[in-house]
C-alpha positions in Angstrom: 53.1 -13.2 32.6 52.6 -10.7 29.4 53.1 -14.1 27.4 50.4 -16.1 28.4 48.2 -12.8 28.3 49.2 -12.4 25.0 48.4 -16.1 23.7 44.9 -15.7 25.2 43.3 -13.1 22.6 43.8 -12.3 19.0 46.7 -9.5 18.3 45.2 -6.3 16.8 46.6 -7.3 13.5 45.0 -10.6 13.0 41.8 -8.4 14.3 41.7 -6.4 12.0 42.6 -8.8 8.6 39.3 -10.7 10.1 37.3 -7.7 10.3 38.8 -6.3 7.1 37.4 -10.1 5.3 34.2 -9.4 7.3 33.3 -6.3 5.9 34.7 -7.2 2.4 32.2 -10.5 2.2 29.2 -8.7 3.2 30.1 -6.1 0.7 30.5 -8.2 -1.9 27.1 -10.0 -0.8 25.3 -6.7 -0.9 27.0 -5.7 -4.0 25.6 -9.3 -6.0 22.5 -9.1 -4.3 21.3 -5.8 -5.4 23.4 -6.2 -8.9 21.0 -9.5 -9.5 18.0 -8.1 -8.3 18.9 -4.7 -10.6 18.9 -7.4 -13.5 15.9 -9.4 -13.0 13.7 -6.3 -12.8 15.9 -4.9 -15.9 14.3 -8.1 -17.5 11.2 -8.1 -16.3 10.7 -4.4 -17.4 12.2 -5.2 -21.1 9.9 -7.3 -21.5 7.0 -6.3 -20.9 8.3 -3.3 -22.9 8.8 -5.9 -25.8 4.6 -7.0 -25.1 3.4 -3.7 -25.4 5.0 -2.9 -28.4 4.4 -6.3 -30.1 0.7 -5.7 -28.8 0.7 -2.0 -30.5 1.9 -3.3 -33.4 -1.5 -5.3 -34.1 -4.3 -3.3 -35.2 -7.6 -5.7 -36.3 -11.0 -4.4 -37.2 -14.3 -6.1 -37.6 -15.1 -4.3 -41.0 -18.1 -6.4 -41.1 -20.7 -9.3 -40.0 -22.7 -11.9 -42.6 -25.1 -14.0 -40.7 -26.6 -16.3 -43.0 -29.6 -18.4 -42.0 -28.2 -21.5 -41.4 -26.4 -20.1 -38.5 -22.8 -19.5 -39.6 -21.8 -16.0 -39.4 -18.6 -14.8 -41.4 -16.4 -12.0 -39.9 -14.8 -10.2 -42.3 -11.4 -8.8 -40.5 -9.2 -6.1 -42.1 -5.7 -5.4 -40.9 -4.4 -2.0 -40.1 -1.3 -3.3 -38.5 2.5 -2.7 -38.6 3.0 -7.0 -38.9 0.9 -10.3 -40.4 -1.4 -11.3 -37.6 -2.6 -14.7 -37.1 -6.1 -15.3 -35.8 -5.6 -18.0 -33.0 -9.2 -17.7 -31.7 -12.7 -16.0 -31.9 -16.3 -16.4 -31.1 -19.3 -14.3 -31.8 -22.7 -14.3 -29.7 -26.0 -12.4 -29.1 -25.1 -9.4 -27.2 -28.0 -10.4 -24.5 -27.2 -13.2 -24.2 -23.9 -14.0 -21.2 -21.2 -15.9 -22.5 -17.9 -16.7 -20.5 -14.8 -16.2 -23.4 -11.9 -18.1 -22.5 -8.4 -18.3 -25.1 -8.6 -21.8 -26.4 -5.9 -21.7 -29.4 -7.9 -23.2 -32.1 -7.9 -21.2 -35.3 -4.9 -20.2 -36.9 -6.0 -17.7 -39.6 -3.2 -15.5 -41.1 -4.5 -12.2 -42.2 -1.8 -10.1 -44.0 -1.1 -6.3 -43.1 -3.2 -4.4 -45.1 -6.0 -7.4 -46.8 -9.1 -8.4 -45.2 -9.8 -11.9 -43.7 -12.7 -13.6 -43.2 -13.5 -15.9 -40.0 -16.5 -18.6 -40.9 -18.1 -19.4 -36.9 -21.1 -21.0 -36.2 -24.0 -19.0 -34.1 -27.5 -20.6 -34.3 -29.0 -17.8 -31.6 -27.7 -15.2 -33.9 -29.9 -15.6 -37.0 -32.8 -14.1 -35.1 -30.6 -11.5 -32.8 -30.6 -7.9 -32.7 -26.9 -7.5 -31.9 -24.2 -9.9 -31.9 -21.0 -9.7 -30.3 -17.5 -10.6 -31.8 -14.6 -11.2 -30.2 -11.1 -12.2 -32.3 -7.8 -13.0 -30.4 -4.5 -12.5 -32.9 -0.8 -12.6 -32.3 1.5 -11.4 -34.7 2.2 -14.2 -37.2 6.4 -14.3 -36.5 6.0 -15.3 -32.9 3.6 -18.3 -34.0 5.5 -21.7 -34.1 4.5 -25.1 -34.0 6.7 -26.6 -31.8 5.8 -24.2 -28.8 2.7 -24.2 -26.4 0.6 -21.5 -26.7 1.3 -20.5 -23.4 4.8 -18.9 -24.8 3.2 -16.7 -27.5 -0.2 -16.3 -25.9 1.3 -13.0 -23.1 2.2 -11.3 -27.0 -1.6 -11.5 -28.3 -5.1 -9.2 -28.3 -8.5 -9.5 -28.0 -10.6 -7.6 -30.5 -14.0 -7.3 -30.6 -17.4 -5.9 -31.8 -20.9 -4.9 -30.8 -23.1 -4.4 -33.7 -26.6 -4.5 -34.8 -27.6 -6.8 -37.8 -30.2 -6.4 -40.3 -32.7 -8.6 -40.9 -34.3 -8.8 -44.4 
């Protein structure tokens, strides 16, 4: 009788080795699970620590604006930067008048660290405006490449713009 009540169960020791694997694979489990999410966020915070200083490393300024009367409007662009910059984009517009700016990709002006640059646009409403706005996107020239989409590069760029009055002669 002790046999067969034996046979019917698991003996404490083969209880235990499964309860010993139990606890060891949902350890382990854990253990992965928070080591890869510990990594992905690790990565996600480098880079955007990478952005911020690739952004802080670009410093544009509209030195000035030369609106001839034929409508195209020259933007003279100095850079005060820590890297080259590459214009990829920019528009200028009367400042009264409501323009929806979107990144389009289609300039590609390097301006050197420390020379000034000039952007040629076209603005037939600014010859007679009072102010004009001007808005320039750059990225810094190294992370341009013609074999990827702009879409790669386009999270390392900035928008930099300027409202200012123009004289009229």
């Amino acid at each position: 009788m002790l046999r067969d009540r034996r046979l019917r169960g698991l003996s404490e020791v083969t209880a235990a080795a499964l309860l010993a694997m139990t606890v060891l694979a949902v350890g382990m489990a854990v253990y992965f699970a928070v080591g890869g999410m510990a990594n992905v966020y690790g990565n996600l915070y480098r880079q955007e620590i990478d952005r911020s200083i690739v952004q802080q490393n670009l410093r544009l300024s509209i030195e000035y604006i030369h609106v001839k009367p034929d409508g195209t409007c020259i933007l003279f662009i100095r850079n005060y930067g820590r890297e080259d910059a590459l214009i990829t984009d920019a528009y200028i517009y009367p400042a009264d008048s409501s323009v929806n700016v979107g990144l389009s990709f289609n300039l590609s002006i390097p301006i050197r660290r420390g020379e000034l640059g000039k952007v040629a646009l076209t603005c037939g409403d600014c010859v007679n405006a009072d102010e004009v706005v001007a808005k320039v996107y750059a990225i810094p020239s190294r992370l341009h490449s013609s074999t990827s989409p702009p879409s790669e590069y386009a999270q390392f760029g900035r928008w930099f713009s300027i409202r200012t009055a123009l004289a009229h002669s």
